[in-house]
C-alpha angles and dihedrals in degrees: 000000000000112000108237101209096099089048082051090056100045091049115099130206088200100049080050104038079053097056097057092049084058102033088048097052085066118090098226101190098164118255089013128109086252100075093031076068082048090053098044097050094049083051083060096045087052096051103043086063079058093248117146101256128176137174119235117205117195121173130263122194123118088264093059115093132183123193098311096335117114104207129214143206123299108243139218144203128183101166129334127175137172115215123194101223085207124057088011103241130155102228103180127011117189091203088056103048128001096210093071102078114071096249114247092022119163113248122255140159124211100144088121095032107056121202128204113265105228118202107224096192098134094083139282099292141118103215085049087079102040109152089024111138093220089156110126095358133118107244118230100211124183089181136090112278106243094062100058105064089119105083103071087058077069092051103256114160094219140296151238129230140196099190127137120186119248127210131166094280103042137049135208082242086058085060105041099133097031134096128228111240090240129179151174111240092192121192104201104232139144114287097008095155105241100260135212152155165142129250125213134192112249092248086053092046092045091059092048105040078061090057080054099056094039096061096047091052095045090047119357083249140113135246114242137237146206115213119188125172126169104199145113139187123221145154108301152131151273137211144194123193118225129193127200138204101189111225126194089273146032099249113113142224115194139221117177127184126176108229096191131115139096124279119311093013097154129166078021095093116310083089085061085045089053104037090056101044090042078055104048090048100053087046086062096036093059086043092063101042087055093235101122124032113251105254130260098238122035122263116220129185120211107197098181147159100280098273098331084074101048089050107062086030091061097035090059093043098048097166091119098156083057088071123094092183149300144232125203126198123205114165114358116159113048112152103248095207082063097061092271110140132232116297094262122211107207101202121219117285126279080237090062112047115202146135077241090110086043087061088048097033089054088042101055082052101056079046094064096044081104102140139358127255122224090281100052096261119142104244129181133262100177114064115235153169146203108221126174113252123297121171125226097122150041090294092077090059100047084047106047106118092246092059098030103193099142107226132181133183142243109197141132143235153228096029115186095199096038105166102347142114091262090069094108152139090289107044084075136095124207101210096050086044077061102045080055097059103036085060082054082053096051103045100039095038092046092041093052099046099030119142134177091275090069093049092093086053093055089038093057093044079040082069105030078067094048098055090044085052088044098045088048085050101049082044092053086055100045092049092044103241087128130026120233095264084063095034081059105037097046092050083045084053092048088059092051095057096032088062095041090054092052089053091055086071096105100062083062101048110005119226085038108164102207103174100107099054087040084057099051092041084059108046089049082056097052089045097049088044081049099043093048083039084238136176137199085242112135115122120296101199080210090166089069098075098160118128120210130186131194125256097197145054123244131352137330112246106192122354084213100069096071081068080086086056088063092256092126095127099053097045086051089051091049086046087049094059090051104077115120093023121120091241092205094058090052078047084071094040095051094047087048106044087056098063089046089050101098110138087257101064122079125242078243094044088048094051085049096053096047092041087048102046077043097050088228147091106265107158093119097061083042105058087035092051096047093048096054086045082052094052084044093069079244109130120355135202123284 
């Protein structure tokens, strides 16, 4: 392995420190001529390093498909504002503050014609208005955006919120000041009513929703607004910008940032756009000083519009089998004093065995050797953790099984202004932004040049992860999150894919021999399943025996949008079963039963392995999800 010192010495908090102020002033809504000026200027950055940088322009209108994304219209803004008649107030001012415009929203002009202004505080409901005249009016929402659709059914023009989402480690008082990132995701079908809005602080929203109040109370009546928004959507495009360091061959290591947001969006992710510029461009620095060797396989950098860019670039550079691995960063240099969490690195998931994670779990270690204790010892500055896989961003496209380019991420939380109009300049550290980006340099630089001399290294970091995995599993069981069928059949599974990623040895240097270190993976297992007296013992589902396999290549990205394919009645059927379900939790199986889907495993053996990797039972959304995949045309029966 490379030593990283001298990569440690050529990164620089200030270059990257630089690049988010620029990259954050844009207002990088994705497929819009905003963040084509954010691309651009990031081709510039790139290129004035001297790194070969290109833009890459794929189409976006509702007929283009990629992969299984479904694109949209590019969109537009020009102004937008939203006056109170009485008492005459500005509540929301596009030119002032980006995020205060529901991103996507239709155009309209009503600055001469003014609507009532209608409070929605009983809940997010439909049947807790009923009555209510909403036709014509501008709804005052206090709820998340996506439940409340239905009020343009009853012929409301658009709305305006003041909600902040609230997690375990942050409250709707944290974020008094601040504005929720909030936008339309339309799918342009018959009959989508045309969406807008307006988003307040809740401060803002509390004072109005007073005014609200007031004027109800006084006479039964309701203030008035004036909505104006300049904007249109259209057929369009989208780009993603990639840089290249060549290598001596064409095989590929990946790293991928989204470079996506609204204005001022910080830590989310202008610190990812930096870190992997700042490490592209040491990687070539050092090339042409001569002080590191070029690599052996080339090392490429994605910078993308967060998931609708990975999917038209992959699905126009489909040499998949040409790819050794890839590491995405999305959101990498939150101050930690400032409630910002440990840098986390999500390892590739249980379905795409790889030593992948051994390249990223050894990389994120040269990176904290930041200083040295009283004895001499490196020790960390940045805090930092190792976690299995979870989704939420492009990882889980480059790692699906069909595609099989193991990914894993960089991010960071918790993350106090997630995905809000206080993610700005300051919130970032500079250090951390670097820890960030020395981990990039290790694990694209050493994947790309490793050779059979390193495989002890990655063998040793391949057992330092079983034993955390082990120790999180006998903990699991102690504390009762799982019982011992599970205890069994998960640490049964470990070996399994223990076992699988050594083998895959051989993509990274060819000629690998692996059987030693197979050997000794094996016999901790046995002796684990021995010592906790385990089996391999969880549910079967034996009896159903039907084998699917996929018709299509990568993720789905919304089941919805095969409603343009016609396939309404099916997805409405499948709606209509859901009831009851936590919709977040069949977000995990279907993410999951997908990857497991492969035309070998049984429909039994594919409801064991995502209730398994989900530490539930989890047999009834899967049969519902592959039936309705079934009725998609989706996968089909062997």
């Amino acid at each position: 392995m490379q030593d990283s010192k001298i990569f440690r010495d050529y990164v620089s908090p200030k270059r990257l420190l630089n690049v988010v102020k620029e990259v954050s002033n844009y207002h990088r809504i994705q497929a819009s001529p905003m963040f084509r000026e954010a691309a651009e200027h990031v081709l510039k950055i790139c290129k004035g390093y001297g790194l070969d940088a290109e833009l890459l322009d794929f189409e976006s209108t509702p007929d283009t498909w990629y992969l299984q994304c479904r694109m949209f219209k590019e969109w537009s803004i020009k102004a937008a504002t939203l006056d109170l008649v009485e008492p005459e107030m500005r509540l929301a001012d596009f030119s002032a503050d980006n995020i205060s415009v529901v991103q996507k929203s239709y155009p309209i002009d009503r600055r001469n014609d003014p609507v009532d202004l209608v409070l929605l505080d009983k809940g997010p409901e439909e049947e807790n208005y009923e009555g209510l005249d909403l036709n014509g009016k501008w709804v005052f929402s206090r709820y998340r955006l996506n439940t409340m659709d239905w009020i343009y059914k009853r012929g409301a023009l658009g709305l305006v919120t003041d909600f902040i989402m609230e997690t375990a480690n942050r409250k709707r008082s944290d974020l008094y000041d601040s504005m929720t990132y909030t936008s339309y995701w339309h799918k342009h079908l018959p009959g989508e009513p045309e969406a807008r809005g307006f988003v307040l602080s809740p401060k803002a929203g509390d004072s109005l929703a007073k005014l609200c109040k007031e004027k109800m109370e006084k006479d039964n009546g309701y203030l008035q607004v004036r909505p104006f928004i300049d904007s249109e959507l259209y057929d369009g495009h989208i780009q993603d910008v990639e840089v290249t360091v060549e290598g001596k061959d064409d095989r590929v290591v990946y790293l991928a940032a989204h470079l996506c947001h609204p204005r001022s969006s910080a830590n989310d992710n202008a610190s990812g756009v930096s870190a992997t510029i700042e490490a592209m461009n040491v990687i070539n620095t050092l090339i042409k000083e001569g002080k590191i060797e070029k690599p052996q396989h080339t090392i490429k950098l994605v910078l993308m519009p967060e998931m609708m860019g990975t999917y038209p670039y992959l699905a126009t550079h489909p040499n998949y089998e040409k790819a050794l691995g890839a590491m995405n960063l999305d959101m990498v240099g939150g101050r930690q004093t400032r409630f910002y969490g440990p840098i986390t690195l999500t390892k590739n998931p249980w379905a795409t065995p790889n030593l992948i994670n051994e390249v990223a779990t050894y990389s994120l270690g040269e990176a904290s050797k930041e200083a040295s204790s009283l004895s001499g010892d490196p020790v960390a500055l940045t805090n930092h953790r190792i976690d299995s896989f979870t989704g939420g961003s492009d990882h889980v496209i480059y790692a699906d099984p069909s595609i099989n380019i193991p990914c894993c991420m960089l991010g960071q939380w918790p993350d106090l202004n997630y995905h809000t109009a206080t993610d700005t300049l300051d919130v970032i550290d500079p250090e951390v932004l670097k820890f960030s980006c020395l981990t990039a340099i290790n694990f694209s630089y050493n994947l790309a040049n490793l050779t059979a001399d390193d495989l002890p290294c990655l063998y040793e970091e391949l057992e330092k992860n079983i034993i955390s995995e082990k120790t999180k599993l006998v903990s699991s069981y102690y504390l009762g999150k799982i019982d011992k069928a599970v205890f069994g059949s998960r640490m049964a599974k470990y070996r399994r894919y223990y076992l699988d990623s050594l083998k895959t040895a051989g993509k990274l240097v060819k000629g690998a021999d692996t059987s030693k270190a197979e050997e000794v993976i094996g016999s901790m297992f046995d002796s684990w399943m021995n010592f906790y007296d385990l089996s391999d013992s969880y549910e079967e589902y034996s009896e159903l025996s039907t084998v699917y396999k996929r018709n299509f290549v990568g993720p789905i990205e919304s089941l919805d949008d095969y409603r343009a394919l016609g396939k309404g009645d099916v997805l409405d059927e499948f709606n209509s079963k859901l009831e009851g379900t936590e919709r977040f939790a069949m977000m995990g199986v279907q993410s999951n039963t997908v990857y497991y889907i492969n035309g070998v495993r049984t429909l039994g053996q594919v409801i064991r392995e995502v209730s398994l990797d989900l530490g539930r039972d989890c047999r009834d959304m899967v049969i519902l999800y592959t039936d309705t995949l079934n009725k998609l045309g989706l996968i089909s029966e062997v």
